[in-house]
C-alpha positions in Angstrom: -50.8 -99.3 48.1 -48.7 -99.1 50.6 -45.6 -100.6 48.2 -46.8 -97.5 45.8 -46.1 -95.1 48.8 -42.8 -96.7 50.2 -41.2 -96.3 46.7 -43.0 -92.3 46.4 -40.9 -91.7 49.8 -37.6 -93.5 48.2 -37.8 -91.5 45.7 -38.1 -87.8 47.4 -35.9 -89.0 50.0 -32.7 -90.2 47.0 -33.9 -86.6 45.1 -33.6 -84.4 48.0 -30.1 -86.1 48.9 -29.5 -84.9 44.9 -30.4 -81.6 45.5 -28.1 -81.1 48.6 -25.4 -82.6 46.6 -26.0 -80.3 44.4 -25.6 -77.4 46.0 -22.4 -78.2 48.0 -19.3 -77.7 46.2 -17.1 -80.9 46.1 -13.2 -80.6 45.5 -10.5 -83.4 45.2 -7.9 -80.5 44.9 -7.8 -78.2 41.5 -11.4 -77.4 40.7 -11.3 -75.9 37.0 -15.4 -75.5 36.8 -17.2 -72.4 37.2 -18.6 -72.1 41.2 -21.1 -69.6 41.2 -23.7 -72.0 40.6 -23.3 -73.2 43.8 -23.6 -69.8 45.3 -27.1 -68.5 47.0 -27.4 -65.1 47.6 -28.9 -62.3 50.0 -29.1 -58.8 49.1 -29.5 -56.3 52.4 -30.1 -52.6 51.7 -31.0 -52.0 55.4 -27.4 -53.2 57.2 -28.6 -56.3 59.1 -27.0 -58.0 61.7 -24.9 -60.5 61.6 -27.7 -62.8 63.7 -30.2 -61.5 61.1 -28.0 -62.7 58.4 -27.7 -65.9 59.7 -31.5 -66.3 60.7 -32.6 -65.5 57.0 -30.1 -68.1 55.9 -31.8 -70.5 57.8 -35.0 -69.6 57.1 -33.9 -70.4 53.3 -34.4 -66.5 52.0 -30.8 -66.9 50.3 -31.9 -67.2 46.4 -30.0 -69.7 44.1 -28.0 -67.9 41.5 -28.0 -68.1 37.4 -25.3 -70.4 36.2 -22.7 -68.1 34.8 -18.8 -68.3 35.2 -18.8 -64.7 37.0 -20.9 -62.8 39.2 -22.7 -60.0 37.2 -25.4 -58.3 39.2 -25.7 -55.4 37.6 -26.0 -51.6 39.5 -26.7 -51.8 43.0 -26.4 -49.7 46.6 -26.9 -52.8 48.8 -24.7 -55.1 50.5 -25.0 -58.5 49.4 -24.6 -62.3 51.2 -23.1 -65.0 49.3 -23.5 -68.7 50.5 -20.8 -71.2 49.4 -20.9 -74.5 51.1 -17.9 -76.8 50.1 -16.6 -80.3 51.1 -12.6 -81.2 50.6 -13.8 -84.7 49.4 -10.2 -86.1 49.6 -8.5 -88.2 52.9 -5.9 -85.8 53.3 -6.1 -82.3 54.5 -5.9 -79.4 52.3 -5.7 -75.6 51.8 -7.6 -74.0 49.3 -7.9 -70.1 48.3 -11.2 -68.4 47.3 -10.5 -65.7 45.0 -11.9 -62.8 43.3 -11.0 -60.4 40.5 -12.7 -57.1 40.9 -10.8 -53.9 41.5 -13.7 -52.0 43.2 -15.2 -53.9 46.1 -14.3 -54.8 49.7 -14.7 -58.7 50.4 -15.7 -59.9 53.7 -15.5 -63.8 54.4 -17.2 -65.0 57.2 -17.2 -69.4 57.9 -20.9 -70.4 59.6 -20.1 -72.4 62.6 -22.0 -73.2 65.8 -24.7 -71.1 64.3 -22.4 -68.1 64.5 -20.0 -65.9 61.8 -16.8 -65.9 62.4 -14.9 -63.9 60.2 -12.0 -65.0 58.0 -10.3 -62.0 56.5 -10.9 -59.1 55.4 -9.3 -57.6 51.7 -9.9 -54.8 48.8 -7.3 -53.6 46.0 -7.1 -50.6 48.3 -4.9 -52.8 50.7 -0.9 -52.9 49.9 0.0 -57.0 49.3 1.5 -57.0 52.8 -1.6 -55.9 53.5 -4.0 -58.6 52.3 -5.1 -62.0 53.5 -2.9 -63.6 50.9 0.0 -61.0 49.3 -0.6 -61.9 45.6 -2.3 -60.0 43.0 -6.0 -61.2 42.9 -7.9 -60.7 46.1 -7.9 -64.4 48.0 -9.1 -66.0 51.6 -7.2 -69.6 52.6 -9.2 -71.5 53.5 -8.0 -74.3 55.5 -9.7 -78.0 55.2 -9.5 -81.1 56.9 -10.2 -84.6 55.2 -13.6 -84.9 53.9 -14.6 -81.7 56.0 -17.8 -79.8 54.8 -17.9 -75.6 55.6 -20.7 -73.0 55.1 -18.9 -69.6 53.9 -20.7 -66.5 53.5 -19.0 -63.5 51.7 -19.8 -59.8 52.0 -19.7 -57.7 49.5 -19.7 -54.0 49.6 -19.2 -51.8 46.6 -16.2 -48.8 46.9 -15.4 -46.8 43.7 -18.3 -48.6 41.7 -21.9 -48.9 41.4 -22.2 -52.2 39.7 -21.4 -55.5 41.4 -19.5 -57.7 39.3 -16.7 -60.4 40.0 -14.9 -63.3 38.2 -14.4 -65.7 41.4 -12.7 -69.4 42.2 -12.1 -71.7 44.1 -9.1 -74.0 44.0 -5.5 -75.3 45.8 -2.7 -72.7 46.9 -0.7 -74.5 44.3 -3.1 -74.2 41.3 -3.7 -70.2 41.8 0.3 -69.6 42.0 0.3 -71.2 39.4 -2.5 -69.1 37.2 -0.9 -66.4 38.6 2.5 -66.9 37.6 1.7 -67.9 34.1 -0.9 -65.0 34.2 1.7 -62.6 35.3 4.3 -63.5 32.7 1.3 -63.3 30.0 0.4 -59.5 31.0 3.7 -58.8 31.3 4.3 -59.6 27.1 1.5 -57.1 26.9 2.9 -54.2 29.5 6.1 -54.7 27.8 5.0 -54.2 24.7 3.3 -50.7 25.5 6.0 -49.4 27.0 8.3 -50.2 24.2 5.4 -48.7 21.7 5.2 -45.9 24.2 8.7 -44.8 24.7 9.0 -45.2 20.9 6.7 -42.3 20.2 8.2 -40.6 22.4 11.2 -40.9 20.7 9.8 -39.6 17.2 7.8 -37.0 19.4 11.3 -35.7 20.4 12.8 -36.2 17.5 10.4 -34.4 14.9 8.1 -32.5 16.9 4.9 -33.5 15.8 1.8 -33.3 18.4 0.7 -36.8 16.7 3.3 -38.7 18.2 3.2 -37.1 21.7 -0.5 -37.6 21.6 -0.2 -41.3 20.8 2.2 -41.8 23.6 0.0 -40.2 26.3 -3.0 -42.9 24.7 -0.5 -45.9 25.7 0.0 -44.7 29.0 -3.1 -44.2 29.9 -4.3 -47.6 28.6 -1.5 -48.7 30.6 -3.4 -47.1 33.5 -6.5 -48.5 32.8 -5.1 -52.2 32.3 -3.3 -52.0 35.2 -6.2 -51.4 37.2 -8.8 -53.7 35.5 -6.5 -56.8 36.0 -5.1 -55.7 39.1 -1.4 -55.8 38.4 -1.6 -51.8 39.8 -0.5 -53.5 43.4 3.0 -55.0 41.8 3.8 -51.6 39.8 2.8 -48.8 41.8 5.3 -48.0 44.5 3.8 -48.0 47.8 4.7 -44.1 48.6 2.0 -43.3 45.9 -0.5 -46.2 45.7 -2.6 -44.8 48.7 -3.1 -41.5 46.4 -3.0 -44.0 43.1 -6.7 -46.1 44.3 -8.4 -42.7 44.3 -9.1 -42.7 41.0 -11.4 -45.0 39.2 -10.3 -46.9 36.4 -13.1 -44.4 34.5 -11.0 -41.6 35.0 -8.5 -43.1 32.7 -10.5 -44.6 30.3 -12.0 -40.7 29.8 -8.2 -39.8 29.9 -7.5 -42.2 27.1 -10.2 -41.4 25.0 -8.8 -37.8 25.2 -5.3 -38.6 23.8 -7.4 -41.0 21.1 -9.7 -38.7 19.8 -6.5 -36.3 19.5 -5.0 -38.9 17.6 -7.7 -39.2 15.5 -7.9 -35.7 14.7 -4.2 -35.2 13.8 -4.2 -38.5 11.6 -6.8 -37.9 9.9 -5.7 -34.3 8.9 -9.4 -33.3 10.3 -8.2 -29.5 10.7 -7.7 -29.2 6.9 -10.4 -31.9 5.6 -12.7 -30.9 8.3 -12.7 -27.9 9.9 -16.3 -28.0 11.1 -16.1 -31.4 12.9 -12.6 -30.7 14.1 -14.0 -27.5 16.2 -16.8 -30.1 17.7 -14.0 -32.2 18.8 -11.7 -29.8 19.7 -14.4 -28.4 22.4 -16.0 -31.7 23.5 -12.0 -32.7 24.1 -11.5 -29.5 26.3 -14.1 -30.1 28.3 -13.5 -33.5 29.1 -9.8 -32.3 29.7 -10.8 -29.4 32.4 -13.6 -31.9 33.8 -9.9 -34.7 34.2 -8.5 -31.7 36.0 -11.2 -31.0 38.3 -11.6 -34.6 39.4 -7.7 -34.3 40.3 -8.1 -31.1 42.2 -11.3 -32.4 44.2 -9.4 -35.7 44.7 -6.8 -33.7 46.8 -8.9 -31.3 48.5 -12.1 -33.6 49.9 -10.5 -37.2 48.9 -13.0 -39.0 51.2 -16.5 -37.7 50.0 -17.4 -41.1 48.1 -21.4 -39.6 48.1 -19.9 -36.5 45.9 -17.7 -39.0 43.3 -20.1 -41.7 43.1 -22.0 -38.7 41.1 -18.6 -37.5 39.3 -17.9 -41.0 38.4 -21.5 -41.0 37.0 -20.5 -38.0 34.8 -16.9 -39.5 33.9 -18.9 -42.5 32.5 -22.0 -40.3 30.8 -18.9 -38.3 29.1 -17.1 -41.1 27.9 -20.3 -42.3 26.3 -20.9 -39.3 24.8 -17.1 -38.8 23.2 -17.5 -42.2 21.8 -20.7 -41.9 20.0 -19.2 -38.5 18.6 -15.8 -40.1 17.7 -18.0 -42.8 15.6 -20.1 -40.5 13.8 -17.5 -38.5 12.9 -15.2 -41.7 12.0 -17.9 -42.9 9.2 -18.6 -39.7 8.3 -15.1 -38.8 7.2 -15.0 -42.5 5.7 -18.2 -41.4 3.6 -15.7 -38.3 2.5 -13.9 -40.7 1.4 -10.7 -40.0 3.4 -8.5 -42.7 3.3 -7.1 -42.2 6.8 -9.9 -42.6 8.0 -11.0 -45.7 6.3 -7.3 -47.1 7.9 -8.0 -45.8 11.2 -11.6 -47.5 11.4 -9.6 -51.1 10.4 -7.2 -50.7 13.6 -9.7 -49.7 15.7 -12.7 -51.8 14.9 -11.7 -54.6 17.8 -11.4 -52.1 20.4 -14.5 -50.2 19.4 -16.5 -54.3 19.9 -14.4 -54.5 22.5 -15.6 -51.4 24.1 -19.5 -52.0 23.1 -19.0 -55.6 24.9 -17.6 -53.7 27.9 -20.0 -51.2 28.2 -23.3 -54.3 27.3 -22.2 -56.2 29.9 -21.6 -53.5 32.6 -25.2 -53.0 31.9 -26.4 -56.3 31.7 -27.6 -56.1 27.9 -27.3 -58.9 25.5 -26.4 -62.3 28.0 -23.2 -63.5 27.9 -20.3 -61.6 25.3 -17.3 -63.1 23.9 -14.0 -62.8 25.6 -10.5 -63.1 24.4 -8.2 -64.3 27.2 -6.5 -62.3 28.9 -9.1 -59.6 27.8 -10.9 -58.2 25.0 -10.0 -54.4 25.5 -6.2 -55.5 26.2 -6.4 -57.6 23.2 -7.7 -54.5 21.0 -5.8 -52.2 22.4 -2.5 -54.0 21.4 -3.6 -54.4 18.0 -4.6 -51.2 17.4 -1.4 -50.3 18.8 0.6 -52.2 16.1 -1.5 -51.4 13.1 -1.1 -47.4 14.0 2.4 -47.5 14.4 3.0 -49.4 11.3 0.5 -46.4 9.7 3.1 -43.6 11.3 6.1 -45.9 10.4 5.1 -45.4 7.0 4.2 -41.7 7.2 6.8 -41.2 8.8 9.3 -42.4 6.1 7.0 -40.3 3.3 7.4 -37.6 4.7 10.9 -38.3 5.4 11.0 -38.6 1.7 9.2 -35.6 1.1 11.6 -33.3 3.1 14.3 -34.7 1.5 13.0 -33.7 -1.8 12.0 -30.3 -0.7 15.8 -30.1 0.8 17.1 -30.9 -2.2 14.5 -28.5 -4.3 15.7 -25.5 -1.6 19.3 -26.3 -2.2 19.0 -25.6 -5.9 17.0 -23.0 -5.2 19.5 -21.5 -3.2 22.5 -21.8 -5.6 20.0 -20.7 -8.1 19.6 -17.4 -6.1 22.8 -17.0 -5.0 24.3 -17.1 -8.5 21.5 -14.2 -9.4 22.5 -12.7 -6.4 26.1 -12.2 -7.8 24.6 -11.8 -11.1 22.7 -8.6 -9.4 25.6 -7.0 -7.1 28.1 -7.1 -10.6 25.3 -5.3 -12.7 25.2 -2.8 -9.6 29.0 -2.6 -9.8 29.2 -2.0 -13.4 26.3 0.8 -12.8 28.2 2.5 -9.9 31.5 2.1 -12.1 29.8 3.8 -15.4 28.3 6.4 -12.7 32.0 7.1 -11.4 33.2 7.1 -14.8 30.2 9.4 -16.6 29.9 11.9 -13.7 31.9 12.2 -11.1 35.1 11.2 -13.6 34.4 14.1 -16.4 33.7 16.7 -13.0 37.4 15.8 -11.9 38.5 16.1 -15.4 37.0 19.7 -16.3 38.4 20.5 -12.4 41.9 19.3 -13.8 41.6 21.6 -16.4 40.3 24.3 -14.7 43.3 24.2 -12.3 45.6 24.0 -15.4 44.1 27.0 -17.0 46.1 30.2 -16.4 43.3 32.2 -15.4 40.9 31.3 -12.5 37.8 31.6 -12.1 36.2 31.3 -8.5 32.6 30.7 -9.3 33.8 27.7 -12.1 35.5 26.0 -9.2 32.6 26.9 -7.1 30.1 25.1 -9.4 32.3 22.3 -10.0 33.0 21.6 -6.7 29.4 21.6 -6.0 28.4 19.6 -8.9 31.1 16.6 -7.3 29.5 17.1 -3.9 25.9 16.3 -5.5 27.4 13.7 -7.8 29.0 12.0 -4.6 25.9 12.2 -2.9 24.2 10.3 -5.6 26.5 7.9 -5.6 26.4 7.2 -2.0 22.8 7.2 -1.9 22.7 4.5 -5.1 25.2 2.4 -2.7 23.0 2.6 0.9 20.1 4.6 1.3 20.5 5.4 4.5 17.6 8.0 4.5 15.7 4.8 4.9 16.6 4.2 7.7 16.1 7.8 9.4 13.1 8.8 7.8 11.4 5.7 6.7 10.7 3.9 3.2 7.1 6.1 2.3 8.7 9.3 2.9 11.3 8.4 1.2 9.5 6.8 -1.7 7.4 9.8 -1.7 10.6 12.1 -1.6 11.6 10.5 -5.0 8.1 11.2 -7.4 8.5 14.6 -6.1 10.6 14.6 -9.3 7.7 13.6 -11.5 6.0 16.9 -11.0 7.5 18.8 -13.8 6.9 15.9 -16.2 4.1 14.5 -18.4 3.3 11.8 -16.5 0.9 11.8 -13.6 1.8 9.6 -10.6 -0.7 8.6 -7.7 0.7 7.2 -4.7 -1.4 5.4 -1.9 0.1 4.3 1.5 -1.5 2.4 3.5 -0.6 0.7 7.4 2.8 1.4 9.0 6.5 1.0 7.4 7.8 1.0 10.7 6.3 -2.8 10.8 9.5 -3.5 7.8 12.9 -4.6 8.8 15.7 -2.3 7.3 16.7 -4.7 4.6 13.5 -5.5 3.6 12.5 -1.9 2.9 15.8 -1.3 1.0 15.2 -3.7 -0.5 11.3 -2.8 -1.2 12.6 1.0 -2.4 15.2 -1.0 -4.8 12.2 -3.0 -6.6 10.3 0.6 -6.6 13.3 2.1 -8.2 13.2 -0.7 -10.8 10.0 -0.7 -11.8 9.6 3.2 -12.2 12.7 2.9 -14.0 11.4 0.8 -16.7 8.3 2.4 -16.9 9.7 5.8 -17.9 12.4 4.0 -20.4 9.9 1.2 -21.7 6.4 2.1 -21.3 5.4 5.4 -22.8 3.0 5.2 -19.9 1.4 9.0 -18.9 -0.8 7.5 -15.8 1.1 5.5 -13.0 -0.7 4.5 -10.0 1.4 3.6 -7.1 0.1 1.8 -3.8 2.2 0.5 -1.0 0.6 -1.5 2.1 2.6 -2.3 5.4 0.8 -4.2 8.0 1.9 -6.8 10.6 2.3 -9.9 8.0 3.2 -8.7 4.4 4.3 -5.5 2.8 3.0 -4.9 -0.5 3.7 -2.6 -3.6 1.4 -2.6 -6.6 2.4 -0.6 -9.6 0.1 0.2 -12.4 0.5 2.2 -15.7 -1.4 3.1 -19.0 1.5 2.4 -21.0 2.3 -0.5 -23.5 2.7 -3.3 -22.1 5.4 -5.6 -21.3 7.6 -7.1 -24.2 9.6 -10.3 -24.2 12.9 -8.5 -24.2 11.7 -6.6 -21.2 11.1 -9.4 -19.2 14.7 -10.7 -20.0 16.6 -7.6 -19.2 18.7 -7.3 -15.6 16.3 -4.8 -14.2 13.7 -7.5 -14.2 15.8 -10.3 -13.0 17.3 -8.0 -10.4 13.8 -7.7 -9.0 12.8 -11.4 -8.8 16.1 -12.1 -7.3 15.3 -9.3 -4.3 11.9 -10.9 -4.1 12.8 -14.4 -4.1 15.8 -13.5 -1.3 13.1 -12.8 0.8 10.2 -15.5 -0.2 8.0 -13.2 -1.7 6.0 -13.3 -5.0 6.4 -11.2 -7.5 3.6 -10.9 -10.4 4.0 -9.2 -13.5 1.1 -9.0 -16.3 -0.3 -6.4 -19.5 -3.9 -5.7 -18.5 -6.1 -3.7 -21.2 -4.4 -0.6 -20.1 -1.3 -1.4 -19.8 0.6 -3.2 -17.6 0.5 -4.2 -13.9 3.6 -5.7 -11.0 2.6 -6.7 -7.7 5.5 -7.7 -5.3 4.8 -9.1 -1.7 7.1 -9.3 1.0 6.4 -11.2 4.1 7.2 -9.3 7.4 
């Protein structure tokens, strides 16, 4: 019996000396193992002491922790107590760095000696690298040890711009994290690189061809830029002191929101939503202001009460709640525009469906849903981001040489219109020529010719040289005004117009005019112009269409200028529409980039001509 009990105490005696092994952390120099499962932790929501501290450690009310390879504690106000108790289990002394990777808590390390705290260092990302324990980019505490020495550490933690606790953490030599940090370093910097070579490229075509897509694009890169720089610290090493103290203001939140601005943006202008989806585009449109004036008003408050943390802890709350909510719209509409079958769309959800994972992992494990995620050294979202990055650009490489292409082609289509035009343009003015030449020849000719012969004859006759004198006055006049109307100008083109049918009121055929808006809204040469193709087209109905009715209405307003003509006559005929009055009119009308219709209807015929303003 007393054998049985002498090997029960061997036995609790060898497995308590286990489980003290077990919870001290032995290091013969680089330690590449996970360390929070030697952690034991205290939470305090009521600001003990540093005696109290110590006495509940004691008293063995620190709690083991769940092996993991970070600390993920989820949302909490409290300060929390972290126990670490480590041996250098080598003959030679040596320094070691405790490290942590979190940009929104202040770390306090405390070593437990002669039953007191005495603190180590002190360090946050707020702190400039001069400023910290250890100038490099993750947030680190030497730790000096002699040979085969044991220490208790216990770190504070105290949350400042976040509300969950969360922390990748090591432990290892000074040489091993220079190391990490050097190769680390030259890793992100590939990636930083790379934005802003993608981001001053956009930029470049932004300038270049003046399309919002581009600019929007580049605004997305540098605000992931932001973000990254923040979430893996590097924001120490490339913000210049003078700014950084106004730089750890904001929250890495405020630029995720920013960048999922300048995304959805992109989306919308990639997708053509405007023209395929008017409806959604609006909802996106508004949810994307908002967010904007709510970016804004962060800024402002930042500068105005930049220490209230109570106040942003609840704006930081609503940057977050937004984020989620731009996101869940942004994916709706993204499948729903792939159900419309737009093939943008279906492109834009293949270079975007890491980062949207990426994103779902980020937000899962903020909230502690799911266990463990994948990760994708040096980062899922920076990993996403990059290849979303690449596939887009490749997509507006492409667009970008289509429509290249396409304006070309629409170059080359406007410079044959143009010689096309300008050889019915000269076409026009030598008809005009011919017409003022015939009108010399016909009228004002034969009235110098009968005043030639009344000046030879050997009797005169006053009131003979009276009337032909008067009749060359009024046949100069005539002529002058076929040149430039310049009543047009003085009086305006309805008056004018309306001036001319006075004409008609002695004749069979009925005219109607309507006037509608302003013809003050008309340039000079456009309403020339306008009169010319009215001169035209009454001109060929009185020679071509035997027409009795004509119904005449004109309407200026602020974007077009429109004349409609209508008549009971006959019709248009094929050798009509081939004559120089007609062509004369389509070359005025095309001069200008109007349209010009012309079509029989049951009761005749109807031309509609419309200029833009």
């Amino acid at each position: 019996m007393l054998n049985r009990c002498f090997i029960l105490f061997c036995f609790l005696l060898a497995l308590s000396a286990n489980a003290s092994e077990d919870d001290t952390l032995f290091v013969k120099g680089v330690y590449p193992n996970h360390i929070v499962n030697f952690f034991k932790r205290f939470q305090d929501c009521e600001e003990k002491t540093s005696k109290e501290i110590i006495q509940h450690y004691k008293n063995g009310q620190f709690e083991d922790m769940q092996p993991s390879r970070m600390v993920n504690l989820g949302f909490t106000k409290c300060f929390n107590y972290f126990s670490l108790t480590v041996k250098n289990d080598q003959p030679s002394a040596e320094n070691y760095y405790w490290s942590f990777y979190n940009d929104g808590i202040l770390f306090t390390l405390y070593e437990l000696k002669n039953g007191q705290l005495e603190q180590i260092g002190e360090t946050s990302v707020a702190q400039k690298l001069e400023e910290r324990p250890t100038a490099i980019r993750c947030l680190s505490f030497k730790v000096e040890m002699k040979p085969f020495e044991t220490k208790t550490l216990i770190l504070k933690t105290k949350l400042q711009g976040h509300s969950n606790l969360y922390f990748p953490t090591d432990f290892t030599t000074v040489e091993d994290i220079l190391i990490y940090e050097a190769n680390n370093s030259f890793l992100l910097g590939r990636y930083f690189g790379y934005f802003i070579f993608t981001a001053l490229f956009n930029l470049f075509l932004f300038i270049l061809i003046r399309k919002k897509l581009y600019g929007f694009m580049f605004g997305y890169i540098l605000s992931m830029m932001a973000f990254n720089a923040i979430e893996y610290m590097y924001d120490a090493l490339l913000v210049p002191d003078f700014i950084h103290s106004f730089w750890i203001r904001f929250p890495k939140m405020f630029f995720v929101l920013l960048a999922s601005y300048f995304h959805t943006k992109v989306f919308q202008y990639f997708t053509a939503h405007k023209e395929h989806f008017p409806k959604w585009n609006s909802v996106l449109n508004f949810l994307n202001n908002f967010i904007l004036f709510i970016l804004i008003l962060f800024v402002v408050i930042k500068m105005i009460i930049p220490h209230n943390i109570a106040f942003f802890n609840q704006y930081r709350l609503l940057l977050f709640l937004l984020f989620l909510i731009n996101l869940l719209v942004l994916i709706v509409n993204l499948f729903y525009s792939i159900f419309k079958k737009n093939k943008q769309a279906l492109y834009y959800i293949c270079c975007n469906f890491l980062l949207i994972l990426s994103l779902l992992f980020y937000i899962t494990n903020t909230f502690q849903i799911g266990g463990a995620t994948i990760y994708m050294p040096p980062g899922n979202i920076i990993n996403s981001v990059a290849f979303e990055i690449i596939s887009l650009t490749i997509a507006f490489l492409l667009n970008y040489r289509k429509e290249l292409n396409e304006m070309n082609q629409n170059l080359a289509a406007a410079k044959l219109k143009s010689e096309k035009l300008s050889k019915e343009l000269i076409e026009v003015q030598e008809n005009e020529r011919q017409i003022i030449a015939r009108n010399l020849h016909d009228g004002l000719g034969n009235t110098m010719n009968a005043l030639r012969l009344l000046l030879e004859a050997p009797y005169k006759n006053e009131k003979q040289f009276s009337g032909i004198f008067n009749l060359a006055k009024e046949q100069f006049r005539t002529l002058i005004y076929q040149i430039s109307p310049k009543e047009i100008e003085s009086i305006g083109l309805y008056k004018t117009i309306r001036q001319d049918l006075e004409l008609f009121k002695n004749t069979p055929i009925e005219v109607n005019l309507t006037l509608l808006g302003n013809d003050h809204t008309i340039a000079s040469i456009k309403a020339v112009n306008m009169y010319r193709i009215f001169q035209e087209l009454i001109s060929n109905i009185i020679k071509h269409s035997k027409a009795t009715v004509v119904d005449i209405t004109i309407n200026c307003d602020e974007n077009t200028c429109s004349l409609q003509v209508e008549d009971n006559g006959i019709g248009l005929k094929n050798e009509v529409t081939k004559g120089m009055g007609i062509k004369n009119i389509q070359s005025r009308v095309s001069y200008h980039q109007g349209i010009f219709h012309m079509e029989n209807t049951e009761k005749g015929m109807i031309s509609i001509i419309e200029i833009p303003i």
